[in-house]
PDB file of N, CA, C and O in Angstrom:
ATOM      1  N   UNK A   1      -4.351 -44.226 -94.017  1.00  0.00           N
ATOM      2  CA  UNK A   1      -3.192 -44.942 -93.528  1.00  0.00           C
ATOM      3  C   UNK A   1      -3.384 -45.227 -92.044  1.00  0.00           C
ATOM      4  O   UNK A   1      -3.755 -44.297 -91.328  1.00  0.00           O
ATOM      5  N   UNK A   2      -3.109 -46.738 -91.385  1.00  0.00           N
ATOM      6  CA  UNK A   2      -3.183 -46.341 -90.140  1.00  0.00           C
ATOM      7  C   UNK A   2      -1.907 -46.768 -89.807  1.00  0.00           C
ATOM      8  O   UNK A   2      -1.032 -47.273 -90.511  1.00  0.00           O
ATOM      9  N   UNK A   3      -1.939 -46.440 -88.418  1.00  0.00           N
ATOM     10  CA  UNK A   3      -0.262 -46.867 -88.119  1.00  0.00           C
ATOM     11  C   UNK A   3      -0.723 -47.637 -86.083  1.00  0.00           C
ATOM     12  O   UNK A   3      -1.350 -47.371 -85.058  1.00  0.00           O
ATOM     13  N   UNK A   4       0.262 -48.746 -86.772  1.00  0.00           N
ATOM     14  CA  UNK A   4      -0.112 -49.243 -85.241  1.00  0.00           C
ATOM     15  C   UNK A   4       0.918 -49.496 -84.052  1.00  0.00           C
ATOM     16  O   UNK A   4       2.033 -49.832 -84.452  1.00  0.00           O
ATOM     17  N   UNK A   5       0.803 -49.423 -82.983  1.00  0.00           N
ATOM     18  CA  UNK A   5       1.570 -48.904 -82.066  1.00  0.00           C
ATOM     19  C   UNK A   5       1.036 -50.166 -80.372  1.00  0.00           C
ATOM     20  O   UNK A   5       0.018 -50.449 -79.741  1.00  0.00           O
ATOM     21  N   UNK A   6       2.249 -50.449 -80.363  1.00  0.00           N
ATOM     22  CA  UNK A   6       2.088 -51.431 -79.438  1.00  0.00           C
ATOM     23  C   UNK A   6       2.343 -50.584 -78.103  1.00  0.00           C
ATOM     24  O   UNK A   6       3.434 -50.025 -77.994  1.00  0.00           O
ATOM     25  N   UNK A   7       1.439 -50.466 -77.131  1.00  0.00           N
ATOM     26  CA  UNK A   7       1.243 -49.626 -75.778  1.00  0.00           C
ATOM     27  C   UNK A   7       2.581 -50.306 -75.148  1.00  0.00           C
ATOM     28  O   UNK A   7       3.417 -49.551 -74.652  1.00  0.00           O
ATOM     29  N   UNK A   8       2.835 -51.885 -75.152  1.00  0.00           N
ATOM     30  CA  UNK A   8       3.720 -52.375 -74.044  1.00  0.00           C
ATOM     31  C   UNK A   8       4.623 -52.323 -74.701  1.00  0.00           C
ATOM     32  O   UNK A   8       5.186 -53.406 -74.541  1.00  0.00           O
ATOM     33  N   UNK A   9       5.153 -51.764 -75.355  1.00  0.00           N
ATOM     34  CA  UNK A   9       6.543 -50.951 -76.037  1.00  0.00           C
ATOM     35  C   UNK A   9       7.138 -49.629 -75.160  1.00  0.00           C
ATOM     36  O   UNK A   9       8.309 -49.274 -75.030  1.00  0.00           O
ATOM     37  N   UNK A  10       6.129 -49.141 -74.708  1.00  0.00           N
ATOM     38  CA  UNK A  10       6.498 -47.425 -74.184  1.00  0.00           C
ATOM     39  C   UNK A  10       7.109 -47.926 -73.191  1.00  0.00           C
ATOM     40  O   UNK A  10       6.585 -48.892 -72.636  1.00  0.00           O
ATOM     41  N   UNK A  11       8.475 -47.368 -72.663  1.00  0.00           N
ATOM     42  CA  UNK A  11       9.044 -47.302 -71.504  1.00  0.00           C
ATOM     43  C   UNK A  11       8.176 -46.642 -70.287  1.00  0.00           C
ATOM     44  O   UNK A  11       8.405 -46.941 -69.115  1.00  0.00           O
ATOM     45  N   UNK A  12       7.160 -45.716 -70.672  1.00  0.00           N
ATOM     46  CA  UNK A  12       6.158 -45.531 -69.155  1.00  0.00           C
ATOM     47  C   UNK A  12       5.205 -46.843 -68.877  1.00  0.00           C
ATOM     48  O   UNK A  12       4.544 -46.945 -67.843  1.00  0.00           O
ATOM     49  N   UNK A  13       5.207 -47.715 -69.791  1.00  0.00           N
ATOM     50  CA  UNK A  13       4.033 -48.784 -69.690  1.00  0.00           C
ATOM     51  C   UNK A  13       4.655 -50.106 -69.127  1.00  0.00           C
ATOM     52  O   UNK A  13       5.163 -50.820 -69.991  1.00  0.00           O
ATOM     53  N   UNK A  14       4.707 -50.553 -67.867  1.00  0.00           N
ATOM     54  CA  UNK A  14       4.939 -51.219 -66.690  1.00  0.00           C
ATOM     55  C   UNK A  14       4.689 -52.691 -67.717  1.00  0.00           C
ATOM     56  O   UNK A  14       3.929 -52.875 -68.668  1.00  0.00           O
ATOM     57  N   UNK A  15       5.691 -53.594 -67.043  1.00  0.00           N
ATOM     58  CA  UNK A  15       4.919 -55.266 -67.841  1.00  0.00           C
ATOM     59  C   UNK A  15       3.629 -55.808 -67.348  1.00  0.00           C
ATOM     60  O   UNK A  15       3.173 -55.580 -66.228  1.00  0.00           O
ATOM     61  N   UNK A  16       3.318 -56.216 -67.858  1.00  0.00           N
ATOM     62  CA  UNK A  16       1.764 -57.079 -67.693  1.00  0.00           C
ATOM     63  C   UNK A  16       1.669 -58.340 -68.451  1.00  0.00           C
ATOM     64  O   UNK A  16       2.004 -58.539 -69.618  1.00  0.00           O
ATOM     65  N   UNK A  17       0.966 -59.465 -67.277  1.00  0.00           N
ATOM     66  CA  UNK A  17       1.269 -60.855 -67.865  1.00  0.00           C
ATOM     67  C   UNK A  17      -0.190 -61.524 -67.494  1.00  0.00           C
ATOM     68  O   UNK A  17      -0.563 -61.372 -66.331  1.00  0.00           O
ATOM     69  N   UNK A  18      -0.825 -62.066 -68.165  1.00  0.00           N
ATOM     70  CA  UNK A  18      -1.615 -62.928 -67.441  1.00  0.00           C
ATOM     71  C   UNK A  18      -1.165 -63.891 -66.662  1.00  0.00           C
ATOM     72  O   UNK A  18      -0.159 -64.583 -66.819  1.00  0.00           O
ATOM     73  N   UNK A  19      -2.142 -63.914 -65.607  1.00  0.00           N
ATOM     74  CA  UNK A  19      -1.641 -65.563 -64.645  1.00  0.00           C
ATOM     75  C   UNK A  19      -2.506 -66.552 -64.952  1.00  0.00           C
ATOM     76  O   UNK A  19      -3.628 -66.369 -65.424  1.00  0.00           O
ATOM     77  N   UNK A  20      -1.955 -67.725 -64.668  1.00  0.00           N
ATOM     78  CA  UNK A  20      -2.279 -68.404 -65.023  1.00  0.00           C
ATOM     79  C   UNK A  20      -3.235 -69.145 -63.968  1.00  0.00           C
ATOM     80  O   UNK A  20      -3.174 -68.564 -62.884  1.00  0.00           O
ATOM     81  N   UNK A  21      -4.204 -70.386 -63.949  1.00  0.00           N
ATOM     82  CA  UNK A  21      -5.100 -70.353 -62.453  1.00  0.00           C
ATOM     83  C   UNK A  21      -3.864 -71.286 -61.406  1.00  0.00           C
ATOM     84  O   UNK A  21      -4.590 -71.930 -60.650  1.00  0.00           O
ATOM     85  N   UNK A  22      -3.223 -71.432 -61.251  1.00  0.00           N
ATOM     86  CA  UNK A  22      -2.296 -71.890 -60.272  1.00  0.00           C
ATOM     87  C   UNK A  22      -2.101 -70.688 -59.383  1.00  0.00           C
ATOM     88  O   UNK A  22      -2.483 -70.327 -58.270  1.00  0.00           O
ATOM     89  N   UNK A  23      -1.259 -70.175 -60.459  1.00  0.00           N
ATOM     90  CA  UNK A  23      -0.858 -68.551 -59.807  1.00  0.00           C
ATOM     91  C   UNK A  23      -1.694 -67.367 -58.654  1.00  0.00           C
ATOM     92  O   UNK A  23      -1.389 -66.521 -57.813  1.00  0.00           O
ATOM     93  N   UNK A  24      -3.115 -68.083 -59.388  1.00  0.00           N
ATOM     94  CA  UNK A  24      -3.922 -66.964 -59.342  1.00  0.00           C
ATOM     95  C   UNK A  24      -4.399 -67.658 -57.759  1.00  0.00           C
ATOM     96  O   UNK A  24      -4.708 -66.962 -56.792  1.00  0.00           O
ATOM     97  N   UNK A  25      -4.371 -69.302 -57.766  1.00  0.00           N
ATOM     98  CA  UNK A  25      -4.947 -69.586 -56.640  1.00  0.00           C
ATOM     99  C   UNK A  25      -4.020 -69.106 -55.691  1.00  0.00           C
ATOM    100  O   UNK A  25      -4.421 -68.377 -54.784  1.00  0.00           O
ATOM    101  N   UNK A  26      -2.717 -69.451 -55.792  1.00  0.00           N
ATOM    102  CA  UNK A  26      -1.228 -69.325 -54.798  1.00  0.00           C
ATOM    103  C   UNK A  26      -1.652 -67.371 -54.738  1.00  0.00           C
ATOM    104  O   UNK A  26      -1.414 -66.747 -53.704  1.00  0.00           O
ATOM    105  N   UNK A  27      -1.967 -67.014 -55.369  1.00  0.00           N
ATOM    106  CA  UNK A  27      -2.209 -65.218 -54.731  1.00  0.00           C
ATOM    107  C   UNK A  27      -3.159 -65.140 -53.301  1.00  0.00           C
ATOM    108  O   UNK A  27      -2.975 -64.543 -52.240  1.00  0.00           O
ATOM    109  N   UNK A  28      -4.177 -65.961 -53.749  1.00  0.00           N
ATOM    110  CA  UNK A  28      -5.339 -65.751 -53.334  1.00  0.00           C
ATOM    111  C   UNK A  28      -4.935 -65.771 -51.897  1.00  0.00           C
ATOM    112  O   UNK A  28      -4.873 -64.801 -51.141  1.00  0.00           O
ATOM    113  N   UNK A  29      -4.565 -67.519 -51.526  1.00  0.00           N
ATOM    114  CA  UNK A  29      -4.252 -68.461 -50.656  1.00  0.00           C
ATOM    115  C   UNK A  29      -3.188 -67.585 -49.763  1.00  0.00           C
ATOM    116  O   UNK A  29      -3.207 -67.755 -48.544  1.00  0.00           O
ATOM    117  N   UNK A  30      -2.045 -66.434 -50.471  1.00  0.00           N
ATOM    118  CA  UNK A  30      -1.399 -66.028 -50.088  1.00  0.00           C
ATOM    119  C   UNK A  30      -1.983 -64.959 -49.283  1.00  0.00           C
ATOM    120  O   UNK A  30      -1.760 -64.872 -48.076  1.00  0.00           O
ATOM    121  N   UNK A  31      -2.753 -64.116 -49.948  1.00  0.00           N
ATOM    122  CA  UNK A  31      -3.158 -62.830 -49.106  1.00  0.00           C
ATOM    123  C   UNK A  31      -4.490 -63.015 -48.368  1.00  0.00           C
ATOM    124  O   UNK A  31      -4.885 -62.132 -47.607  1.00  0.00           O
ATOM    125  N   UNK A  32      -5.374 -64.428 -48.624  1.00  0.00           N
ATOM    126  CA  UNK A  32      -6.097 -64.872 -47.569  1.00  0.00           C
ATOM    127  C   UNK A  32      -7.568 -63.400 -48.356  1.00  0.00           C
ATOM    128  O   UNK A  32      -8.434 -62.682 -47.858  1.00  0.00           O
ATOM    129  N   UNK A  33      -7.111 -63.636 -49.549  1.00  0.00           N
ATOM    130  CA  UNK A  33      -8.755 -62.769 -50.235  1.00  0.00           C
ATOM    131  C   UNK A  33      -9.308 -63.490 -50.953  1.00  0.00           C
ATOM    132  O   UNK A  33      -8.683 -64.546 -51.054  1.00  0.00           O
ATOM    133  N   UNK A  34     -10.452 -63.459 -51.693  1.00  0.00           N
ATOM    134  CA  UNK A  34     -11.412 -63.561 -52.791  1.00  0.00           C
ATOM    135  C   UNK A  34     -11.014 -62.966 -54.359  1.00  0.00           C
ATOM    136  O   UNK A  34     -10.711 -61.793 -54.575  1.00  0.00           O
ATOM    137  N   UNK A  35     -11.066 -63.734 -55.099  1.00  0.00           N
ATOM    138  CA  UNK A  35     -11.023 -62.794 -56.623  1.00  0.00           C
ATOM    139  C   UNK A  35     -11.692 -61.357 -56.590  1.00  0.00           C
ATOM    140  O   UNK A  35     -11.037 -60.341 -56.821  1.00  0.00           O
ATOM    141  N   UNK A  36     -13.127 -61.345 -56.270  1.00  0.00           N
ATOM    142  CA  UNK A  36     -13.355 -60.022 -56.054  1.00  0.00           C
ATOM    143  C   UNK A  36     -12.706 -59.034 -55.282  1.00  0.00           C
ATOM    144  O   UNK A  36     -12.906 -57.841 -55.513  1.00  0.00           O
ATOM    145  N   UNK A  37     -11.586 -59.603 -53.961  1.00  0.00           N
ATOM    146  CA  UNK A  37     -11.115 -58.437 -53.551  1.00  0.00           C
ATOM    147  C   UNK A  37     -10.047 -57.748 -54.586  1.00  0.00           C
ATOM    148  O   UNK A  37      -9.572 -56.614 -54.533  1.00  0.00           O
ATOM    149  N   UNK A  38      -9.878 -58.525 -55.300  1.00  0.00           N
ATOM    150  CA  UNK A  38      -8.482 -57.646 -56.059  1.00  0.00           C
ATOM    151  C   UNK A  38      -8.940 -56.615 -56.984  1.00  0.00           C
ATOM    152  O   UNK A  38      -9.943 -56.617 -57.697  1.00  0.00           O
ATOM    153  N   UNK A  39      -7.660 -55.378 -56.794  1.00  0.00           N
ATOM    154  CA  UNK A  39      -8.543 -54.140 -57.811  1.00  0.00           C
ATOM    155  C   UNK A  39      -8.660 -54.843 -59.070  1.00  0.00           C
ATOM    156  O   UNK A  39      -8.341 -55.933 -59.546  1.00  0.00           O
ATOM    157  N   UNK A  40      -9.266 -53.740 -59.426  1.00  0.00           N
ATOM    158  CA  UNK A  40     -10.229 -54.231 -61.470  1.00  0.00           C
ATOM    159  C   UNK A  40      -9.700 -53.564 -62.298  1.00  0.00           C
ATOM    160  O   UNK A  40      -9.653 -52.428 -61.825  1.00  0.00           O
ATOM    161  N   UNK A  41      -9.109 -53.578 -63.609  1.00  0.00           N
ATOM    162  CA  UNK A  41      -8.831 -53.044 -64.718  1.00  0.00           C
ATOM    163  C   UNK A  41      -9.749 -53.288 -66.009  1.00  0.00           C
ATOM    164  O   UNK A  41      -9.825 -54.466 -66.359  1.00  0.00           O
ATOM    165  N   UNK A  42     -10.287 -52.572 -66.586  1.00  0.00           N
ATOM    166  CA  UNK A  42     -11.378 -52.928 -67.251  1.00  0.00           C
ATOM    167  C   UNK A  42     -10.734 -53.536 -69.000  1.00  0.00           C
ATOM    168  O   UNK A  42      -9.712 -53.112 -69.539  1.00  0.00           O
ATOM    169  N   UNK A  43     -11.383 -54.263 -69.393  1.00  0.00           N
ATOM    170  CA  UNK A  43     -11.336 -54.960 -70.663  1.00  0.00           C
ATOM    171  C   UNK A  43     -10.779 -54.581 -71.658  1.00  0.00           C
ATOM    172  O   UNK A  43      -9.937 -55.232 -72.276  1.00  0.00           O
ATOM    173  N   UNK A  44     -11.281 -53.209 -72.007  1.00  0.00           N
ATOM    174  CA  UNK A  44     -10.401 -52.214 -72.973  1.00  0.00           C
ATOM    175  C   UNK A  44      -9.419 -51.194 -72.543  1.00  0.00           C
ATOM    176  O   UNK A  44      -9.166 -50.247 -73.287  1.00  0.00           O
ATOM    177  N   UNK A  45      -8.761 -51.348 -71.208  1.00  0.00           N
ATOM    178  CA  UNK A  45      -7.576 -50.947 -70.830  1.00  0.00           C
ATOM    179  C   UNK A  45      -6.398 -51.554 -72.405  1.00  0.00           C
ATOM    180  O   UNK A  45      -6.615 -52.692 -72.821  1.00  0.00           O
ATOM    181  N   UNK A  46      -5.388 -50.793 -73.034  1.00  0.00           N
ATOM    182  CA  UNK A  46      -4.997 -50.608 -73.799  1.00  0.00           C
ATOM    183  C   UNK A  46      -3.645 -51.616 -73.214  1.00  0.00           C
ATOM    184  O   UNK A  46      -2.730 -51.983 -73.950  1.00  0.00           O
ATOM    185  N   UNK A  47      -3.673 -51.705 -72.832  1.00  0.00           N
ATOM    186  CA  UNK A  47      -2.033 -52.837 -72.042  1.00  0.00           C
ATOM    187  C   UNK A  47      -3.044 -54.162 -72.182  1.00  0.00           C
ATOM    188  O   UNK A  47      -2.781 -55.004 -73.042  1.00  0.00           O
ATOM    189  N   UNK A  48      -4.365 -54.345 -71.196  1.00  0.00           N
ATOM    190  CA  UNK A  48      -5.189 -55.798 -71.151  1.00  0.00           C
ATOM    191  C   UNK A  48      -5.437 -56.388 -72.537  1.00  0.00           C
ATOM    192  O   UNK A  48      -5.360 -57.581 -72.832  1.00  0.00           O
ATOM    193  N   UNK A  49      -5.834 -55.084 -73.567  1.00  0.00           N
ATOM    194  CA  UNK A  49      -6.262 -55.297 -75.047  1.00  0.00           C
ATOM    195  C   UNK A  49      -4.354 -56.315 -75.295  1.00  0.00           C
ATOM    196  O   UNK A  49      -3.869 -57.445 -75.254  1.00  0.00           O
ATOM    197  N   UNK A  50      -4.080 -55.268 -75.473  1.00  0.00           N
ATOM    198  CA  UNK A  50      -2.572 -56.045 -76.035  1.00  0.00           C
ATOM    199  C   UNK A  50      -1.848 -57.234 -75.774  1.00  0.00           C
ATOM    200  O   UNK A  50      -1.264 -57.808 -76.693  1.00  0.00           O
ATOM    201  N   UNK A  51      -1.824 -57.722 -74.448  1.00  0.00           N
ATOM    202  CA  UNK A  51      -1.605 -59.115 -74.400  1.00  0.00           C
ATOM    203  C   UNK A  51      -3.205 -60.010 -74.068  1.00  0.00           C
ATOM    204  O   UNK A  51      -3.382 -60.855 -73.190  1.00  0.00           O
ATOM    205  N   UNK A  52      -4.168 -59.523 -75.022  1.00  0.00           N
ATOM    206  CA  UNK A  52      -5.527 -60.679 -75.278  1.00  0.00           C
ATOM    207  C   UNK A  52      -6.133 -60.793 -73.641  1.00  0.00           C
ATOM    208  O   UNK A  52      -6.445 -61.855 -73.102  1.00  0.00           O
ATOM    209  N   UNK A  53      -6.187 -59.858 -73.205  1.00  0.00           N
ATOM    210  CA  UNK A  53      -6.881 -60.472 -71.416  1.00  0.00           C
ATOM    211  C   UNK A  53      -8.283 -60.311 -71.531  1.00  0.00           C
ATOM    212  O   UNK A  53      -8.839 -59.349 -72.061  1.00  0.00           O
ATOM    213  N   UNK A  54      -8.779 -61.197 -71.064  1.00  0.00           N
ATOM    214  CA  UNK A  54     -10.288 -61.105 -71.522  1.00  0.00           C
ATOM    215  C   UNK A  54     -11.051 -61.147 -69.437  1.00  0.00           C
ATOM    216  O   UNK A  54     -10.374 -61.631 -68.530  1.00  0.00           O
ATOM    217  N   UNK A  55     -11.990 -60.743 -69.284  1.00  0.00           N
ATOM    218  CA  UNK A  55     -12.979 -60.336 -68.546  1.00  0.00           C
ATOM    219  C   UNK A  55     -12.955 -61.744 -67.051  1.00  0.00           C
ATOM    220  O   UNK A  55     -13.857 -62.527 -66.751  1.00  0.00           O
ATOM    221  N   UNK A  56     -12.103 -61.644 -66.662  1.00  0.00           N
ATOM    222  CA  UNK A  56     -12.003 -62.905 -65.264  1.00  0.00           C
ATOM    223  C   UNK A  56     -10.370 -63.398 -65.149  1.00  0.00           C
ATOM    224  O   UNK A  56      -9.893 -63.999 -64.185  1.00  0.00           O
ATOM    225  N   UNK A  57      -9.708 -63.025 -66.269  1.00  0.00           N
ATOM    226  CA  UNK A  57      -7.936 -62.984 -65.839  1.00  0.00           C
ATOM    227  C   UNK A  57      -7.842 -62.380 -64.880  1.00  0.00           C
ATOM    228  O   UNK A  57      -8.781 -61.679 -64.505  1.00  0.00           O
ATOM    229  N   UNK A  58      -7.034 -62.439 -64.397  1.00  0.00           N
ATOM    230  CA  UNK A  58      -5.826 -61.654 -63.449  1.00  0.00           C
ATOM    231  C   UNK A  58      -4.674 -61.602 -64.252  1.00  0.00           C
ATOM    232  O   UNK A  58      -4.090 -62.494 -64.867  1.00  0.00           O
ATOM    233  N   UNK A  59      -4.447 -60.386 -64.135  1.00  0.00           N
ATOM    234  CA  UNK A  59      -3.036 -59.534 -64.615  1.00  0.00           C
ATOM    235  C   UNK A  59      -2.186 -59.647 -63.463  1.00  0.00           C
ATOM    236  O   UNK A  59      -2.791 -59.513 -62.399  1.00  0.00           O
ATOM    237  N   UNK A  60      -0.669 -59.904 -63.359  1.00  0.00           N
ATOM    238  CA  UNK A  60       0.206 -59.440 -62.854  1.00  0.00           C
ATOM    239  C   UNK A  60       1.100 -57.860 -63.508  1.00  0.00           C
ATOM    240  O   UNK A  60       1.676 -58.042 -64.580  1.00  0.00           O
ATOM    241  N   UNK A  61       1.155 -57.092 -63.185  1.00  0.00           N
ATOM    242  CA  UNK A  61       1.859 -55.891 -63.491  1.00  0.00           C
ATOM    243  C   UNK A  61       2.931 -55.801 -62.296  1.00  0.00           C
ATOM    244  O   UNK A  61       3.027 -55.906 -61.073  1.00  0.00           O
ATOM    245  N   UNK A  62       3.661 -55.541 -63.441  1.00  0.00           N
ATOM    246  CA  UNK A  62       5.833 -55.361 -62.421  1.00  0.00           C
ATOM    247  C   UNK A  62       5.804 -54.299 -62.815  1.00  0.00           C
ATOM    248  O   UNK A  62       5.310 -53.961 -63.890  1.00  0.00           O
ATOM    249  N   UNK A  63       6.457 -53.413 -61.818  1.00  0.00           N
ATOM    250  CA  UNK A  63       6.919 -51.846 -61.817  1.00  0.00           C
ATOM    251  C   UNK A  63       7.984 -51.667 -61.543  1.00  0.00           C
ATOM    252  O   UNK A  63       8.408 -52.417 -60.664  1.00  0.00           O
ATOM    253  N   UNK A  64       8.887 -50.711 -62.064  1.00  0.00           N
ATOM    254  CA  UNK A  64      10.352 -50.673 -61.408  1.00  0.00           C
ATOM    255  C   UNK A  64       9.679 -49.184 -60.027  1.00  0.00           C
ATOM    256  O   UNK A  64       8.981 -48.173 -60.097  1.00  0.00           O
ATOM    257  N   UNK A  65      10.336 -49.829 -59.096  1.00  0.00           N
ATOM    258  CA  UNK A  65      10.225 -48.816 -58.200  1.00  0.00           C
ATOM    259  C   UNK A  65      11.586 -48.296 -57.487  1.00  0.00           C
ATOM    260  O   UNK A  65      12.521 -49.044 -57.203  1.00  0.00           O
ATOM    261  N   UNK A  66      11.554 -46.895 -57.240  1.00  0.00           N
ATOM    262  CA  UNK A  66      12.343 -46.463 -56.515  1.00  0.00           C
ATOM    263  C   UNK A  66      13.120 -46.940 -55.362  1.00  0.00           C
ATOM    264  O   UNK A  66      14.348 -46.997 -55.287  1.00  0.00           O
ATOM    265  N   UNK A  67      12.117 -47.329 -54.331  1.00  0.00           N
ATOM    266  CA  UNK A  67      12.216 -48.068 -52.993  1.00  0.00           C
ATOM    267  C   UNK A  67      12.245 -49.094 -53.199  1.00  0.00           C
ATOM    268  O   UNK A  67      13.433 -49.356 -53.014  1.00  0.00           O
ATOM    269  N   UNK A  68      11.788 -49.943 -53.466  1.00  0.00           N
ATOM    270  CA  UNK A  68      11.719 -51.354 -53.859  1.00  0.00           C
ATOM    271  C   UNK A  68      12.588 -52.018 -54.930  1.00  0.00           C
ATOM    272  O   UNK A  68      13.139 -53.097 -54.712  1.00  0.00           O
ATOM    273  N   UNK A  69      12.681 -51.488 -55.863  1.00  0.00           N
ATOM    274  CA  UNK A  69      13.509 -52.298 -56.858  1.00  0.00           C
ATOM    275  C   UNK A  69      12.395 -52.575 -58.097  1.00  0.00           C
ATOM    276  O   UNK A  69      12.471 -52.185 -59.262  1.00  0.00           O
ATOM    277  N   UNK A  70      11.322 -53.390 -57.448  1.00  0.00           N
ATOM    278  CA  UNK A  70      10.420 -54.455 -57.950  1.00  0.00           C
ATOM    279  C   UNK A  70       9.362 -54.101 -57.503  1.00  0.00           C
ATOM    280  O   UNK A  70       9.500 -53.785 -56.321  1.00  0.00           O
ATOM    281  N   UNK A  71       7.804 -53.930 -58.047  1.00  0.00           N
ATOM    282  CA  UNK A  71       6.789 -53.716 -57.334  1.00  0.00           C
ATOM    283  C   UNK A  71       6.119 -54.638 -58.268  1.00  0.00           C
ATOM    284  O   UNK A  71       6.335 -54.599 -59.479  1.00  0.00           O
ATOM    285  N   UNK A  72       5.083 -55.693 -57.557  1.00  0.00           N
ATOM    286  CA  UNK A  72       4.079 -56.246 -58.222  1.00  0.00           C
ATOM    287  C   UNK A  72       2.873 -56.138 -58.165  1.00  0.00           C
ATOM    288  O   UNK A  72       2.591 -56.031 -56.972  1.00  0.00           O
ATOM    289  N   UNK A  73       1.899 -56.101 -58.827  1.00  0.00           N
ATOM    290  CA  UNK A  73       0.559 -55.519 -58.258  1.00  0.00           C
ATOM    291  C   UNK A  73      -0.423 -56.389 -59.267  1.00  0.00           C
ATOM    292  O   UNK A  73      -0.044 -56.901 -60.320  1.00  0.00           O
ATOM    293  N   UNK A  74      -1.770 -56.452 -58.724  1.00  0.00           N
ATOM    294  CA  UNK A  74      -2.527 -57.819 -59.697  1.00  0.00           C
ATOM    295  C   UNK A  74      -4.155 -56.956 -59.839  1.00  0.00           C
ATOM    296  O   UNK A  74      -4.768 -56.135 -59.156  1.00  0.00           O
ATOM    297  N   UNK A  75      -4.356 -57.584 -60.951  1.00  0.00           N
ATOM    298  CA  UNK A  75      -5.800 -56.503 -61.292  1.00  0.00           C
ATOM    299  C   UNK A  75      -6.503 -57.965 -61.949  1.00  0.00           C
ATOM    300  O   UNK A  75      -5.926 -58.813 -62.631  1.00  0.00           O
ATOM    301  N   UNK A  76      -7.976 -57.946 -61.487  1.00  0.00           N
ATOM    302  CA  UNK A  76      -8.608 -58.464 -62.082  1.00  0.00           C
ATOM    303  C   UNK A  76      -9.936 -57.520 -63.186  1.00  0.00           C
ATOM    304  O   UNK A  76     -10.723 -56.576 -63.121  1.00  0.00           O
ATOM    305  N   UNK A  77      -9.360 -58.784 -64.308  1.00  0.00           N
ATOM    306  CA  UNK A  77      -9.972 -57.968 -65.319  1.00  0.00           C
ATOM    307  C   UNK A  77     -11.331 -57.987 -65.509  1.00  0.00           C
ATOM    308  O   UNK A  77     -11.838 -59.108 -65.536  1.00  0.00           O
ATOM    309  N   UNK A  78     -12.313 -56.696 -65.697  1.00  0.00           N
ATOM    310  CA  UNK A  78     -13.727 -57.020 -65.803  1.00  0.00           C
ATOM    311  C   UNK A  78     -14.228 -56.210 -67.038  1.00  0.00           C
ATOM    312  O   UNK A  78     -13.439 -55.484 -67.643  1.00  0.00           O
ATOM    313  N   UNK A  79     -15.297 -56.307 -67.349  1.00  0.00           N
ATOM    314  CA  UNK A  79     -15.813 -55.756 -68.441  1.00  0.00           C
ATOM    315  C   UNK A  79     -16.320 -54.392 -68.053  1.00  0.00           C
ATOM    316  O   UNK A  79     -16.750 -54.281 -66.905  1.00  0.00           O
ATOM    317  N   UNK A  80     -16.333 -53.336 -68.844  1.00  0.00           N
ATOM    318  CA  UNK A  80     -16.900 -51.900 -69.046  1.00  0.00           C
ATOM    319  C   UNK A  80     -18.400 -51.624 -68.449  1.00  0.00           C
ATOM    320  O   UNK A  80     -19.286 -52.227 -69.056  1.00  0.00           O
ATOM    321  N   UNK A  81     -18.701 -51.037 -67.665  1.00  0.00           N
ATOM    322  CA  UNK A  81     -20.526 -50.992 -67.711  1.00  0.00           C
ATOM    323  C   UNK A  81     -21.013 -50.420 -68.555  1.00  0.00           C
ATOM    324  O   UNK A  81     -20.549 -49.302 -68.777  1.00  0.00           O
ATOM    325  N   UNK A  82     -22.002 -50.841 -69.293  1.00  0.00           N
ATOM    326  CA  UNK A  82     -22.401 -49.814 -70.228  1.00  0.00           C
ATOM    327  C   UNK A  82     -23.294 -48.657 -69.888  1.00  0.00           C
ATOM    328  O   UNK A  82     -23.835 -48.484 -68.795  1.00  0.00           O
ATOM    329  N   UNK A  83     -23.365 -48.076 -70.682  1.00  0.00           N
ATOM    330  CA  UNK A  83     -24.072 -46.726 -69.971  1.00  0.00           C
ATOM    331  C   UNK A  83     -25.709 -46.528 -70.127  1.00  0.00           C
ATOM    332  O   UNK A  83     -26.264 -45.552 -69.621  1.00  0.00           O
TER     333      UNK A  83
END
């Protein structure tokens, strides 16, 4: 039997959206970096698996925060090294 279980269901698991390349340029342009500067979340991260993010997206992730209200934070997605 298996049983399947959607990760972005759990109330500890923050939203996550892909952007789209507009978005992704207006980030860039905004913080005056490179795609490579943004942190990395790797491919089979269990949230990236679930909404289909494949290896050169950028994720947006919203957090509810204490101080803030709202926290946004952006990961570009890369593939696993193999070993």
């Amino acid at each position: 039997m298996s049983i399947t279980f959607n990760v972005l269901d759990h109330e500890m698991v923050p939203e996550h959206s892909i952007m789209n390349e507009e978005e992704v340029k207006s980030l860039l342009e905004t913080y005056r970096i490179t795609i490579e500067q943004l942190p990395k979340i790797f491919h089979d991260d269990p949230a990236v698996r679930a909404i289909k993010a494949k290896p050169g997206n950028v994720i947006k992730i919203i957090r509810s925060s204490h101080t803030a209200g709202r926290a946004e934070s952006y990961r570009l997605v890369i593939k696993r090294p193999k070993k």
